[in-house]
MIDOVO-885986 format. One record per residue (C-alpha): x, y, z; residue in three letters. Coordinates in steps of 0.02 Angstrom, whole numbers, padded with zeros to 5 digits, always signed. Each point is the difference from the previous one (the first is absolute). Example, Ala and Ser with C-alpha at 12.3 -4.5 7.8 and 13.67 -1.06 7.14 Angstrom:
2
+00615-00225+00390ALA;+00069+00172-00033SER;
***
This chain:
154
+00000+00000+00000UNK;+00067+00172-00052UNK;+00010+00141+00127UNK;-00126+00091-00101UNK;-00107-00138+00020UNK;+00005-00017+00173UNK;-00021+00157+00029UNK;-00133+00020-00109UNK;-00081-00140+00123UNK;+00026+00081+00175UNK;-00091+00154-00063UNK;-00154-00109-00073UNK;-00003-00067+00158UNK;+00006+00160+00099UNK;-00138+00064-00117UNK;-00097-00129+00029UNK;-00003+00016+00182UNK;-00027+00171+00004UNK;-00167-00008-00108UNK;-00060-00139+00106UNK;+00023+00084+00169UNK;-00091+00177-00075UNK;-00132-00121-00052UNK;+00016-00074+00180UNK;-00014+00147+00078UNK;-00168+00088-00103UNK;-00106-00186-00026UNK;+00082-00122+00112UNK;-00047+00105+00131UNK;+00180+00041+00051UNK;-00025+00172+00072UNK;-00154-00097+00089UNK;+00111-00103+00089UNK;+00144+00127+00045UNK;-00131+00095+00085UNK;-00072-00111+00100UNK;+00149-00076+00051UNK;+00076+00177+00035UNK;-00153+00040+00116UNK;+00020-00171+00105UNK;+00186+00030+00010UNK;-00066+00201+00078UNK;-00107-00108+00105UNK;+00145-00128+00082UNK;+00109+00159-00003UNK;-00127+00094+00126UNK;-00025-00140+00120UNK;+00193-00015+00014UNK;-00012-00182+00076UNK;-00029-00041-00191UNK;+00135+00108-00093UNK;+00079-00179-00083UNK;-00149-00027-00070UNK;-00031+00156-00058UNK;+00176+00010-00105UNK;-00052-00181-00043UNK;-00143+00096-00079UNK;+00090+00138-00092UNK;+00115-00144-00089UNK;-00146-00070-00058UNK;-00075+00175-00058UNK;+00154+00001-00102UNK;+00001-00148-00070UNK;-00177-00005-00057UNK;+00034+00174-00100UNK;+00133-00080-00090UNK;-00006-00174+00000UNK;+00080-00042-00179UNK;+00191-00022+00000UNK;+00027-00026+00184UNK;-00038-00151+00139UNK;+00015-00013+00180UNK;+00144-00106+00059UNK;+00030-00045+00181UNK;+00109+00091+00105UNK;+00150-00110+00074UNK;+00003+00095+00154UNK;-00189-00005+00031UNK;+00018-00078+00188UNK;-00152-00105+00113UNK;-00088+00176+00040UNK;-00036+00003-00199UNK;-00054-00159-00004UNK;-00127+00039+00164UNK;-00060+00145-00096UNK;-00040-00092-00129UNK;-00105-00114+00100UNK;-00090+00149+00080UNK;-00019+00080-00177UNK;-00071-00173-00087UNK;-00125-00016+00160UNK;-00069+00182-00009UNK;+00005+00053-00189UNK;+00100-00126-00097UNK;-00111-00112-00041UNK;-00121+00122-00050UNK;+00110+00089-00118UNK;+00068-00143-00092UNK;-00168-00068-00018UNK;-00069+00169-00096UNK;+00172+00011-00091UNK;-00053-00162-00065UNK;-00175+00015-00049UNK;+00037+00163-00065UNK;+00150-00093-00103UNK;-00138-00134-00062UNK;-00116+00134-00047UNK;+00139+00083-00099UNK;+00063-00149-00084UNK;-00166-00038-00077UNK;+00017+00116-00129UNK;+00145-00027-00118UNK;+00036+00209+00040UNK;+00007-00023+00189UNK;+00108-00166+00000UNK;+00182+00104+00036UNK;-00123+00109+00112UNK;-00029-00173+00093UNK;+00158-00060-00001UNK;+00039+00173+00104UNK;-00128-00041+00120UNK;+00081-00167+00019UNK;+00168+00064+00008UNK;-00071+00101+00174UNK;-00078-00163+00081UNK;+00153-00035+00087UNK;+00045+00171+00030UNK;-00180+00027+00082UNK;-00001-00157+00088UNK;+00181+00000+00080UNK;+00090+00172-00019UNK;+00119+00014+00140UNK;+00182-00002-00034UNK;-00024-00003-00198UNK;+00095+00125-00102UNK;-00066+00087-00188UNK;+00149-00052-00126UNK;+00007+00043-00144UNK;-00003-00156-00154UNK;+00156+00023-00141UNK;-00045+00025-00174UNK;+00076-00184-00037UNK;-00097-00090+00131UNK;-00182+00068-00091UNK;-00117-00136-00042UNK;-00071+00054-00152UNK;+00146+00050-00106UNK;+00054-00114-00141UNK;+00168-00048-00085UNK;+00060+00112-00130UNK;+00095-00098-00156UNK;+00116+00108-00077UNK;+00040-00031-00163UNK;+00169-00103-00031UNK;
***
């Protein structure tokens, strides 16, 4: 593969993401999500005894407004107290969140349209469902799903 060609790929790739996460954000009910993961984060933030689940919240409000071209990975030096969070997290909201995240990602993917919509959704579940000591990272150009080999002429 030529350099031109490879380049050529990385920025198909990066265009591609970006249109998917502005559709993401005006019909897959992006800017939906951000907000109403922004206001519970507000809400753990004012009763204080919650604050790790409120920037739990605020990662998630930034992942659901750009969800394309980025995962969440987990964080080696997430300790036991993570883990307890989590618990606490899955018990009050958790479930509940991963469970609309995935109707609403059903939904979605019955329409040939909303199918990458859905596939969002289902990129949140475990986000939604389990989001303490999880980090945003960003996916490289060359690890994209839906590119395809270029031939170059010999």
């Amino acid at each position: 593969m030529h350099v031109r060609e490879a380049v050529s790929g990385a920025h198909d790739v990066r265009m591609i993401r970006f249109i998917l996460n502005v559709l993401w954000l005006i019909f897959g009910s992006g800017i939906v999500l951000a907000l109403v993961y922004g206001l519970a984060a507000l809400i753990c933030f004012a009763l204080i005894v919650t604050i790790p689940f409120g920037i739990a919240a605020l990662r998630l409000a930034n992942y659901s407004l750009w969800p394309f071209g980025r995962t969440l990975v987990t964080r080696p030096t997430s300790g036991v107290a993570s883990d307890v969070g989590n618990v606490i997290w899955a018990i009050v909201a958790g479930w509940w969140l991963a469970l609309t995240h995935i109707v609403q990602g059903i939904a979605l993917c019955l329409t040939i349209i909303g199918i990458p919509f859905g596939i969002a959704n289902f990129k949140l579940v475990p986000a939604a469902f389990w989001p303490l000591g999880r980090q945003i990272v960003e996916i490289p150009d060359s690890q994209a799903q839906w590119t395809t080999p270029r031939v170059s002429p010999a």
